[in-house]
VOGU-3710 file (C-alpha; in Angstrom, 3 decimals, decimal comma):
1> xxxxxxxxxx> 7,601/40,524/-21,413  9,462/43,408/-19,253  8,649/43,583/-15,650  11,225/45,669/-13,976  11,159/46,229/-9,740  12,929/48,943/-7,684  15,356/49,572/-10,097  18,221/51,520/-7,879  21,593/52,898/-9,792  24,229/55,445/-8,007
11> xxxxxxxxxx> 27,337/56,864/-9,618  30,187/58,550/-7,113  27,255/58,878/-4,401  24,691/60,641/-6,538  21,534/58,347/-6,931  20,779/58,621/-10,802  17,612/56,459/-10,386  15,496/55,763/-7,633  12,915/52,977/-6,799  11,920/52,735/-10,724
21> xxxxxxxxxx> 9,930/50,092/-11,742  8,209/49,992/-15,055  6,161/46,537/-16,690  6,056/46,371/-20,899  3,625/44,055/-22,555  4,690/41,771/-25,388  4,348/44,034/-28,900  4,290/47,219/-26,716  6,453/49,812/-28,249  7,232/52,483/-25,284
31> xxxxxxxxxx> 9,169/55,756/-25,126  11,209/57,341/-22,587  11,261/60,745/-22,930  12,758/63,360/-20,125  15,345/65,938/-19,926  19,030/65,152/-20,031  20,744/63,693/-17,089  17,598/62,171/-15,997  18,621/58,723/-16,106  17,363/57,244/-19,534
41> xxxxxxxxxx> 20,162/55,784/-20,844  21,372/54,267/-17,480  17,476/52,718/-16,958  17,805/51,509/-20,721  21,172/49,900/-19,935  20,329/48,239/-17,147  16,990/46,660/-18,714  18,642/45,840/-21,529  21,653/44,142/-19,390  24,021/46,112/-20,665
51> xxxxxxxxxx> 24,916/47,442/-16,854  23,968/46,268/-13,671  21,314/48,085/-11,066  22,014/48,782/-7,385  21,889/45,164/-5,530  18,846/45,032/-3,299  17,157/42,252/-1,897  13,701/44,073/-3,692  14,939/44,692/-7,037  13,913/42,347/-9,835
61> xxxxxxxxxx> 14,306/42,598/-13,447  12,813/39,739/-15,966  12,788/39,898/-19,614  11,275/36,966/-21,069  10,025/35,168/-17,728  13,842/35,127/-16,932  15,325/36,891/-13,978  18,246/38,560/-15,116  20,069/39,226/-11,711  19,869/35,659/-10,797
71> xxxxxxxxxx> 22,057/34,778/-14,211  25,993/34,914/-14,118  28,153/36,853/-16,433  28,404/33,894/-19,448  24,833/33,446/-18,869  23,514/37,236/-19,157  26,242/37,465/-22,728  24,362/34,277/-24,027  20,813/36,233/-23,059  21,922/39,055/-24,501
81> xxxxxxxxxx> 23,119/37,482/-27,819  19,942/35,664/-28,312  17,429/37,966/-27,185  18,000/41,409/-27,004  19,066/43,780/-30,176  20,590/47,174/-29,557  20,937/50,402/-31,781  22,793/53,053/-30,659  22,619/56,829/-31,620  25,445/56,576/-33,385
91> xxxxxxxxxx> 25,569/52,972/-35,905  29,053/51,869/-34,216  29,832/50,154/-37,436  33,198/48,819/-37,763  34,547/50,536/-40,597  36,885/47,715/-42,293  34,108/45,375/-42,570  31,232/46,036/-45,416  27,746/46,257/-44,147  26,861/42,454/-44,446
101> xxxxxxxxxx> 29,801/41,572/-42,634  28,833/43,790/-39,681  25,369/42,467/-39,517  26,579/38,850/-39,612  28,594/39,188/-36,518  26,038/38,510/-33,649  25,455/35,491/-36,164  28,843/34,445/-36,043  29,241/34,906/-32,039  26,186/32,780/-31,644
111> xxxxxxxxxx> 27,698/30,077/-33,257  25,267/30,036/-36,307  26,009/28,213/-39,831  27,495/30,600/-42,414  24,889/30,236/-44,805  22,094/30,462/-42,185  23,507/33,925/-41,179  24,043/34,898/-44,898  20,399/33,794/-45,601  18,667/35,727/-42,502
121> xxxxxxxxxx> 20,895/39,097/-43,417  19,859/39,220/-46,897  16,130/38,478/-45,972  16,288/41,361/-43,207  18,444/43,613/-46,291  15,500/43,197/-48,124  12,955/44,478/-45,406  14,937/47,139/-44,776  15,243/48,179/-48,149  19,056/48,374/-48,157
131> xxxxxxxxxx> 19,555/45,206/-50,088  21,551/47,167/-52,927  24,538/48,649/-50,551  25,333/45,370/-48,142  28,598/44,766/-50,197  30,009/48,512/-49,411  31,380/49,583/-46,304  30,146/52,168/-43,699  31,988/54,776/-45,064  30,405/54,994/-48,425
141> xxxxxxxxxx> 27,004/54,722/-46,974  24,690/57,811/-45,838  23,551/57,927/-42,305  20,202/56,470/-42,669  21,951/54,319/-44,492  24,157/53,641/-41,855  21,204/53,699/-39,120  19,545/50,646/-40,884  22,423/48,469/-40,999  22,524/48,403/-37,516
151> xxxxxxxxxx> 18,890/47,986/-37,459  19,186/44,860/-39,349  22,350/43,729/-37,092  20,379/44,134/-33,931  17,776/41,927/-35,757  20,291/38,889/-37,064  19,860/36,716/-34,387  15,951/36,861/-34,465  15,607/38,832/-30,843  12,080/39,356/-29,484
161> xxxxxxxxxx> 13,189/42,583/-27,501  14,871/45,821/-29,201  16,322/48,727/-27,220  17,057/51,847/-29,030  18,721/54,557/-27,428  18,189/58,022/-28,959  18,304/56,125/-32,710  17,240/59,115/-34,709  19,468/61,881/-32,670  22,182/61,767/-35,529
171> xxxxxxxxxx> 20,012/61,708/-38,845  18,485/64,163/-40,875  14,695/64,723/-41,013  13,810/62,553/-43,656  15,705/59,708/-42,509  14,845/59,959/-39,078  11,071/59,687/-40,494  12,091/56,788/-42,033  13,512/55,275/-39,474  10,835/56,131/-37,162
181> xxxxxxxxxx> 7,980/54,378/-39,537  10,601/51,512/-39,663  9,861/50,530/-35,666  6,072/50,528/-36,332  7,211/47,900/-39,624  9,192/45,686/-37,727  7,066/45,616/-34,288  4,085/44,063/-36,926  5,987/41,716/-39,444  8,391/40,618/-36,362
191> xxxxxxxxxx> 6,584/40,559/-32,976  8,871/42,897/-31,578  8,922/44,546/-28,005  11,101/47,944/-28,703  11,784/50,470/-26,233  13,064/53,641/-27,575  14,848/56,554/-25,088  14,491/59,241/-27,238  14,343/63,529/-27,231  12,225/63,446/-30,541
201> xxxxxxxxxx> 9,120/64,557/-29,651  7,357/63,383/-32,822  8,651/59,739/-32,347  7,618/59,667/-28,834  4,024/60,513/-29,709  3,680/57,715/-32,499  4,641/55,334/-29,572  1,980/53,160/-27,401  3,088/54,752/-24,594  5,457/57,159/-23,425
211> xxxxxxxxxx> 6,830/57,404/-20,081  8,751/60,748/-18,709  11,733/59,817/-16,283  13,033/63,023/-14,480  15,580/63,312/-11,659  15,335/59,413/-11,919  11,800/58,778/-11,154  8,873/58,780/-12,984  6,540/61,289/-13,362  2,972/61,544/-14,956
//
């Protein structure tokens, strides 16, 4: 599913990661845990193409039997859009639009039918047991509230790989549980592959594996 090789990334000289290479099995969910400043947001971003690694002629990444490096810029966006869902610490809502609106937009870039897109939100708005609020805007919604919308738009276009950086780092207990028991829903109704950089110790212990990046290598 993930198979990641010498994974190399330097910002103004300093090496942030170094040599890391990391394979994740279809259905696996996996942690990365480590300190701050260790590199687990950069890693995350580069497997999840969202930035580029060191060019080397030994670094590979492939997500889905596809080498990523090998793809151009239209051809990593189209990738992206189709297989890969993000969520972000903080929702990154757009505030103008109501919550059905914001999860319809990957839809809508990938060039799907209206009423397919409408059809697929309200089916994951169901799942996610936030059915009642999609017509109100991100303003009037809590922050778990908030989180699961943009659950559900990382989910619109059906990906088979989620990355979640630090998704529980802005909510209160309870909804972070929730939240947290969400990943474990979703990985069994949807086949998902998630890989979650997080500091919260509890959610790194409910995952199938958690790996502990420091100074930008692994350690055991």
């Amino acid at each position: 599913m993930i198979s990641a090789v010498n994974i190399n990334k330097t910002f103004d000289k300093k090496k942030v990661l170094n040599n890391v290479s990391v394979e994740i099995n279809k259905g696996e969910i996996v942690s990365i845990v480590g300190p701050s400043g260790a590199g687990k947001t950069t890693l995350l971003h580069i497997l999840s193409t969202l930035d580029n690694p060191d060019l080397s002629n030994n670094c590979k990444i492939i997500l889905n039997q596809t080498e990523i490096i090998k793809l151009n810029e239209k051809e990593i966006s189209r990738f992206r859009n189709e297989q890969i869902g993000f969520v972000f610490q903080f929702h990154e809502l757009l505030p103008e639009f109501t919550a059905l609106e914001n999860v319809c937009i990957p839809g809508m870039i990938k060039g799907d039918k209206k009423d397919l897109i409408n059809k697929k939100a309200d089916k994951l708005f169901k799942l996610l047991d936030i059915f009642d609020i999609k017509d109100q805007k991100p303003s009037e919604l809590s922050g778990g509230e908030q989180q699961r919308v943009a659950v559900a738009r990382a989910l619109i276009n059906e990906p088979s790989i989620l990355f979640a950086d630090e998704p529980s780092g802005n909510l209160d207990s309870k909804s972070a549980n929730i939240l947290h028991n969400l990943f474990f829903q979703l990985r069994d109704e949807l086949n998902l592959t998630i890989i979650i950089v997080t500091h919260n110790k509890k959610l790194a212990n409910m995952t199938d594996r958690k790996l502990n990046l420091v100074d930008g290598s692994w350690i055991n």
